[in-house]
C-alpha positions as CSV (number, residue, x, y, z in Angstrom):
1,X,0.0,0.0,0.0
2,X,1.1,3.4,-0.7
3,X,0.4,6.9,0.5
4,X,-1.3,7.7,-2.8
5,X,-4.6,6.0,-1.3
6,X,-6.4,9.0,-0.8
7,X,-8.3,9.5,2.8
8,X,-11.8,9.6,3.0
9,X,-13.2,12.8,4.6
10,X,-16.6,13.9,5.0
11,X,-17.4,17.6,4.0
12,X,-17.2,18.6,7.3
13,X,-13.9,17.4,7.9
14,X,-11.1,20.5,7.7
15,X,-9.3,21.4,4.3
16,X,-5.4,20.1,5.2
17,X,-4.4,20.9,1.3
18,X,-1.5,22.8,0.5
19,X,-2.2,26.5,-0.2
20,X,-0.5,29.2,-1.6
21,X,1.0,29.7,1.4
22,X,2.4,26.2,1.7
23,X,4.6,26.1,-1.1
24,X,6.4,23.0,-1.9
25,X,9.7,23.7,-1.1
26,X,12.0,24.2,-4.1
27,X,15.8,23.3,-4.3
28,X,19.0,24.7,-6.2
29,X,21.2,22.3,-5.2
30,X,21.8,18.6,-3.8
31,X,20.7,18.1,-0.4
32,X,23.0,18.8,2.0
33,X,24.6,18.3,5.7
34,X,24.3,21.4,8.1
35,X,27.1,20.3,10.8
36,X,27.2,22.3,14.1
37,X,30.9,20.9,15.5
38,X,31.1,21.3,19.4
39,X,34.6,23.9,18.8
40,X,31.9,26.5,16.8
41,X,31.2,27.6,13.5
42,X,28.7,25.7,11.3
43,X,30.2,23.3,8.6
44,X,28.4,22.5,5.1
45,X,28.7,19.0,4.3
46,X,27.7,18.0,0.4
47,X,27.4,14.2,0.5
48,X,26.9,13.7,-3.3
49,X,30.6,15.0,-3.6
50,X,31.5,14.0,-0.2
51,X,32.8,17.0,0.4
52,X,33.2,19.7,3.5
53,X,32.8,23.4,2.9
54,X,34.2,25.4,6.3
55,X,33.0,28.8,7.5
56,X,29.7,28.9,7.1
57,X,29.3,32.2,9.1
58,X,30.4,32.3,12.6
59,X,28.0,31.3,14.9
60,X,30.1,31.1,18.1
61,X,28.3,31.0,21.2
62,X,24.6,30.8,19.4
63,X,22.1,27.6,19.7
64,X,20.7,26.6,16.5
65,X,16.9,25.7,17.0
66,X,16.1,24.9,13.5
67,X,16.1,25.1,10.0
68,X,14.4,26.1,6.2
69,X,16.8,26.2,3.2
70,X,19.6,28.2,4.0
71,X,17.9,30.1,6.9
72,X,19.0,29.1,10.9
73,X,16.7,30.5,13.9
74,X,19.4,31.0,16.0
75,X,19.4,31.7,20.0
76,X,21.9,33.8,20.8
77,X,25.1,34.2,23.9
78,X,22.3,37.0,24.9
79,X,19.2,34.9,24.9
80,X,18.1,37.3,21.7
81,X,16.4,35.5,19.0
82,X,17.2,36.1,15.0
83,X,17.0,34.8,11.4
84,X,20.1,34.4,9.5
85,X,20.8,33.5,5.8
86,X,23.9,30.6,6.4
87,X,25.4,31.5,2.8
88,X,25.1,35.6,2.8
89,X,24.8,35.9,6.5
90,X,22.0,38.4,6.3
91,X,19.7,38.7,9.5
92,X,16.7,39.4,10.4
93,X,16.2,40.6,14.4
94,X,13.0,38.9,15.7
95,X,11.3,40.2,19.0
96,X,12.5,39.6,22.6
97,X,11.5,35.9,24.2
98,X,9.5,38.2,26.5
99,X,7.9,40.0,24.4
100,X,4.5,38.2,24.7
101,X,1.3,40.1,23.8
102,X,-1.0,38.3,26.6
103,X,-3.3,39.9,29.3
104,X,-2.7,37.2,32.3
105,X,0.9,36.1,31.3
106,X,4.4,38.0,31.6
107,X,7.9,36.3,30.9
108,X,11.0,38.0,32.2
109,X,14.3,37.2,32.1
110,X,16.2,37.0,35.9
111,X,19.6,36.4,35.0
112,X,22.0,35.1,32.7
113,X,19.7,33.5,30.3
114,X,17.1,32.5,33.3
115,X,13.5,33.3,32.4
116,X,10.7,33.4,34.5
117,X,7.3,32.9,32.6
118,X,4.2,34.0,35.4
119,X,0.3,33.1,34.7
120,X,-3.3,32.9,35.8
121,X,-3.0,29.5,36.8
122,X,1.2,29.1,37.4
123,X,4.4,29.8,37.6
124,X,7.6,28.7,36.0
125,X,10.6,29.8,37.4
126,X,14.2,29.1,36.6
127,X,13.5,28.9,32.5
128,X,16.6,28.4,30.6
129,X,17.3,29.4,27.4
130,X,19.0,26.6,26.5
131,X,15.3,24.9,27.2
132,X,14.4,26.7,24.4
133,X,13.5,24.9,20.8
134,X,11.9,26.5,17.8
135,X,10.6,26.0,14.5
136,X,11.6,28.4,11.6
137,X,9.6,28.6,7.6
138,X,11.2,30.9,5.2
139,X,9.2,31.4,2.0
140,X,11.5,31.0,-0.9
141,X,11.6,34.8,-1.6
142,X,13.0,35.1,1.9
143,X,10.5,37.9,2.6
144,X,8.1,36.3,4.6
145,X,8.8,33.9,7.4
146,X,7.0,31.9,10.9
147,X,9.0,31.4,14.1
148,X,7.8,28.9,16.8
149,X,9.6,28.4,19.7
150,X,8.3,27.3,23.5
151,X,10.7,26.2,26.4
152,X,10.8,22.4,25.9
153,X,9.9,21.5,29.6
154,X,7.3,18.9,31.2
155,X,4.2,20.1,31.6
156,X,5.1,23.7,30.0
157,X,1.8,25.2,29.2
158,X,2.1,27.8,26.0
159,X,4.2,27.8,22.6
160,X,4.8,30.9,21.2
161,X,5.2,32.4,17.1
162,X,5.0,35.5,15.8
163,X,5.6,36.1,11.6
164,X,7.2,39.1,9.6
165,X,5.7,42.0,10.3
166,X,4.5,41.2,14.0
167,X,6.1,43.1,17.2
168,X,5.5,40.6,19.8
169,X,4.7,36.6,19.8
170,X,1.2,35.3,19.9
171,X,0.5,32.4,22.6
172,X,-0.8,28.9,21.5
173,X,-2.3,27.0,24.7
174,X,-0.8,23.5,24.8
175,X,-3.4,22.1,27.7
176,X,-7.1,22.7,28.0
177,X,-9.4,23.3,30.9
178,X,-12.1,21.6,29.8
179,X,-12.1,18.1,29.6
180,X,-10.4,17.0,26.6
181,X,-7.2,15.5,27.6
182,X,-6.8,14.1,24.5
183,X,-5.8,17.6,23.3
184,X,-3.2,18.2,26.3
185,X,0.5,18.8,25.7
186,X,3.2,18.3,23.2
187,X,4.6,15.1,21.8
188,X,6.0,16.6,18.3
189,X,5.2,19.5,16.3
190,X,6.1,20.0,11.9
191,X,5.7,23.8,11.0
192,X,5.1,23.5,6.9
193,X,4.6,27.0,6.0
194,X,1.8,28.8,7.8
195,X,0.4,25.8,9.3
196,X,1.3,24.1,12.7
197,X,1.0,20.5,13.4
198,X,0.6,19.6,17.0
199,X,0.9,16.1,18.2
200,X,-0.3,15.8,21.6
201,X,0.7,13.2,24.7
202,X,-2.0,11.3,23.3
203,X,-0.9,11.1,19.9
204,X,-3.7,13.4,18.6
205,X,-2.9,15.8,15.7
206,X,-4.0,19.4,15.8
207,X,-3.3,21.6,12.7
208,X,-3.3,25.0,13.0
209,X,-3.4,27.8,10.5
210,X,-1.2,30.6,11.8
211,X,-2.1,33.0,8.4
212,X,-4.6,35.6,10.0
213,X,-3.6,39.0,11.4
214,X,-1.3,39.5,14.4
215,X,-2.3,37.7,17.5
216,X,-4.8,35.2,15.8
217,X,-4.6,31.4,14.8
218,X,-7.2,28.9,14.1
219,X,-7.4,25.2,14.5
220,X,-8.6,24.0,11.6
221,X,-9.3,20.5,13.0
222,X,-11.4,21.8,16.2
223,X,-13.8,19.3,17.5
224,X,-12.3,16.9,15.2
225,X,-8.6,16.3,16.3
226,X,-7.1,12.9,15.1
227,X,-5.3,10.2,16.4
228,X,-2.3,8.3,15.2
229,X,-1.8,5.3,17.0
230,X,0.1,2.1,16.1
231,X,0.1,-1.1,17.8
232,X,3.8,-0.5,19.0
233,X,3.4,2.0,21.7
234,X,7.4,1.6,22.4
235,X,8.5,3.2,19.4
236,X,9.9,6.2,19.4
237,X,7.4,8.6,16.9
238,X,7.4,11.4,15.0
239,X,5.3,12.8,12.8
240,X,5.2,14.2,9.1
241,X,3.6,16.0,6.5
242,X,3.6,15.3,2.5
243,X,3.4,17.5,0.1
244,X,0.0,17.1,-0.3
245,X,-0.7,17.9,3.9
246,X,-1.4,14.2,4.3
247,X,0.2,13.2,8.1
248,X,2.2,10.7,8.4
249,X,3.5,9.0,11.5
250,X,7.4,7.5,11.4
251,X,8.5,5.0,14.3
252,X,12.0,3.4,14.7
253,X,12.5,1.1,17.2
254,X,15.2,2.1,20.1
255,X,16.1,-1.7,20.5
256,X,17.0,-1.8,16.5
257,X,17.8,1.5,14.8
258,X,17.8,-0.3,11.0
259,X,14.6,0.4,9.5
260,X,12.1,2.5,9.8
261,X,8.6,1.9,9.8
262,X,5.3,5.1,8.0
263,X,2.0,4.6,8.9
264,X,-0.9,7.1,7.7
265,X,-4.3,7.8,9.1
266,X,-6.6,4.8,8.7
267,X,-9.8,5.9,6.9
268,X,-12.1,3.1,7.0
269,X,-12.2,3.6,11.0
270,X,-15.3,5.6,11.6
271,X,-14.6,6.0,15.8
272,X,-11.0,6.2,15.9
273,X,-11.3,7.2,20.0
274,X,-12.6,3.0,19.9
275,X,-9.6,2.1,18.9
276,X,-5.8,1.2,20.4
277,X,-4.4,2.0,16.8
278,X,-5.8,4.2,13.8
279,X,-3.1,3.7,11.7
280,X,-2.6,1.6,8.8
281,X,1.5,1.4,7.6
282,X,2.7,2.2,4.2
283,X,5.9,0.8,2.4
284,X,6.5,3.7,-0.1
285,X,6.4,7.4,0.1
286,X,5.1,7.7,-3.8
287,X,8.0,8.6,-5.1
288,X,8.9,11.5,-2.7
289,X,11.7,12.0,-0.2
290,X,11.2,12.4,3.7
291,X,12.9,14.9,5.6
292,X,12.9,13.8,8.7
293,X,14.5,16.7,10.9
294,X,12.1,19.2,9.2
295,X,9.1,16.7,9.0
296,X,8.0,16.8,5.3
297,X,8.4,15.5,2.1
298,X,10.0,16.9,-1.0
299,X,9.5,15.4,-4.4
300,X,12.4,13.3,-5.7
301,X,14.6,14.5,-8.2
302,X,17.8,11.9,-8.9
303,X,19.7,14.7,-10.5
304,X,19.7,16.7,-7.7
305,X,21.0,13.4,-5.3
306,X,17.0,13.5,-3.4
307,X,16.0,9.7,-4.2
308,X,12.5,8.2,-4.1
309,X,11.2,6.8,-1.5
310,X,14.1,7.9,0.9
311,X,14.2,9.1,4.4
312,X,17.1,11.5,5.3
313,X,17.6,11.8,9.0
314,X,20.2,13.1,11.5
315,X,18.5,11.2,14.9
316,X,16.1,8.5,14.2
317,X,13.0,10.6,15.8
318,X,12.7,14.2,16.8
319,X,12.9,14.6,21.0
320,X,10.7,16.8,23.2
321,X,12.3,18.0,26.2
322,X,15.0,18.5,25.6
323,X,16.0,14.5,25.3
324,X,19.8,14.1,23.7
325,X,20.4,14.7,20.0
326,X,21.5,10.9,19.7
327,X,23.3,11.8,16.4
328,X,23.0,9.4,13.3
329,X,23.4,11.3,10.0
330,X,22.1,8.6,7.4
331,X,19.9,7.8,4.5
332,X,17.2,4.9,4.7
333,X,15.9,3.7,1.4
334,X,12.5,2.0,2.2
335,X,12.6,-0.3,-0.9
336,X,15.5,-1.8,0.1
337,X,15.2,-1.4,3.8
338,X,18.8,-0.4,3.6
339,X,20.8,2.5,5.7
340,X,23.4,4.8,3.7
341,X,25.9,6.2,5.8
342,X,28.6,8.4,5.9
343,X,32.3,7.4,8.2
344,X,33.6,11.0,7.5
345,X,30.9,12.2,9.8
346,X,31.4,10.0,12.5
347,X,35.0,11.9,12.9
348,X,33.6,14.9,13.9
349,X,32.9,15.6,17.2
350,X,29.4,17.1,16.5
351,X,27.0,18.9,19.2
352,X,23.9,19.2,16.4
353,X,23.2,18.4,12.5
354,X,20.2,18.8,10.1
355,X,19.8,17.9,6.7
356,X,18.7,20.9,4.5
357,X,17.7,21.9,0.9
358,X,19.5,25.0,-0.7
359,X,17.1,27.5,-1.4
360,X,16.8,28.5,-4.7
361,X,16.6,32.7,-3.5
């Protein structure tokens, strides 16, 4: 079975389409290695030549959160947060971490990158920025852009974005007060363009449009979350969106980090909340090419070195909280169930990595 089996939806269900804003991402170039060594700097690696390029910028004393094309959301020494181009090094400032536009909430910072982030309901002292982890879309003209970022703590209650134009961030609640625990907290989240996708503790995906005016989002799948649940529970998970903005869960078993196993949403289960799984796997990505550090697929183009039905991965899931990087740059062909890897890599004494696309701005 493959993931061209389309779902069944009934006209009330939400439109999860692409739109204009949700571009398939184009490339100018092979895919390549973005290397973050633990001495600084950030190192290009170009496996289809197996070659290094040094220098990308210096980027001493910054965390790197995440990723689109050549753009890094970068954290820096001073707990600010900007946008920079890896090639050109052009920036764009983005506002403060407390600069959250909220009637019951205020975050401050309390020292050397301590944060304190104060409620209605709590409090949450001794915040770190190096808690913090984000989520960055650049569209291809590099004018327009989405920033996610939350601290990545148990139990944390908000994530926060703001987009270009905005002075402040916008608040996303990640637990409810009424009772639908099936919507509580964060397991894994995939920012494709101006849409969020949420995966909750309990495995329910949320998809969130983040294209209205300042200080407004909408969940497009309200009163209808969904869940993706397999029969293996012990996997370790993470979720994924096609170009078409069908979701995709991706397991790998921690006792046997060979293979990988996709699932997509079952649609011939008409109570999924019934049910101890709701997916139904899948052996091909339809000719595409899986990203996993930036959770989508890109169509596959052999002269650019992005083979069908490939997964390209740096850890074999993406952590919450925080969890260690567990580096293991490789690509897994799901035809032939076979791992591609790459010994110069293993030299390097590497604190992060992410696979990326050259943009073609």
């Amino acid at each position: 079975m493959t993931i061209s089996s389309s779902l069944k939806r009934s006209c009330s269900s939400p439109d999860l389409r692409p739109s204009s804003k949700r571009t398939i991402p184009q490339s100018s170039g092979s895919p390549g290695v973005m290397l973050f060594p633990k001495d600084g700097g950030c190192v290009l690696y170009n496996p289809k030549e197996g070659t290094f390029q040094r220098k990308l910028g210096d980027f001493s004393g910054c965390r790197f959160l995440a990723n689109s094309g050549n753009w890094l959301l970068l954290l820096d020494s001073g707990s600010n947060l900007y946008i920079v181009d890896a090639f050109s090094e052009k920036k764009m400032r983005l506002p403060s971490l407390e600069s959250i536009d909220s009637a019951d909430c205020i975050v401050k910072c309390v020292g050397d990158r301590k944060f304190i982030r104060q409620d209605s309901d709590s409090i949450f002292s001794d915040l770190s920025a190096d808690a913090a982890r984000g989520l960055l879309w650049v569209s291809e003209s590099g004018k327009e852009y989405v920033v996610v970022w939350l601290f990545d703590l148990p139990g944390h209650s908000y994530m926060s974005f703001c987009k270009n134009g905005d002075t402040h961030y916008t608040d996303i609640p990640l637990f409810h007060h009424q009772d639908l625990h099936w919507l509580d907290g964060l397991s894994e989240m995939v920012l494709w363009g101006t849409r969020l996708y949420l995966s909750t503790n309990r495995r329910y995906v949320r998809v969130l449009d983040l294209s209205g005016p300042q200080g407004f989002f909408k969940d497009i799948t309200d009163g209808i979350p969904f869940p993706m649940l397999s029969a293996d529970m012990s996997c370790d998970s993470s979720i994924a969106v096609t170009t078409s903005g069908q979701v995709l869960l991706v397991e790998s078993d921690p006792c046997n980090r060979t293979c990988f196993r996709l699932y997509k949403k079952n649609p011939d289960i008409e109570n999924p909340d019934l049910f101890g799984h709701t997916v139904t796997e899948v052996d091909s990505l339809n000719g595409e090419a899986l990203l996993l550090d930036l959770g989508y697929t890109v169509p596959a183009n052999r002269a650019l070195g992005i083979e069908p039905d490939s997964i390209y991965f740096t850890r074999h899931y993406r952590p919450c909280q925080c969890a260690s990087p567990d580096l293991d740059i490789c690509v897994f062909n799901l035809a032939t169930k076979s791992l591609d890897r790459y010994p110069d890599l293993d030299k390097m004494d590497l604190i992060d990595a992410r696979w990326f696309l050259p943009s073609g701005n």
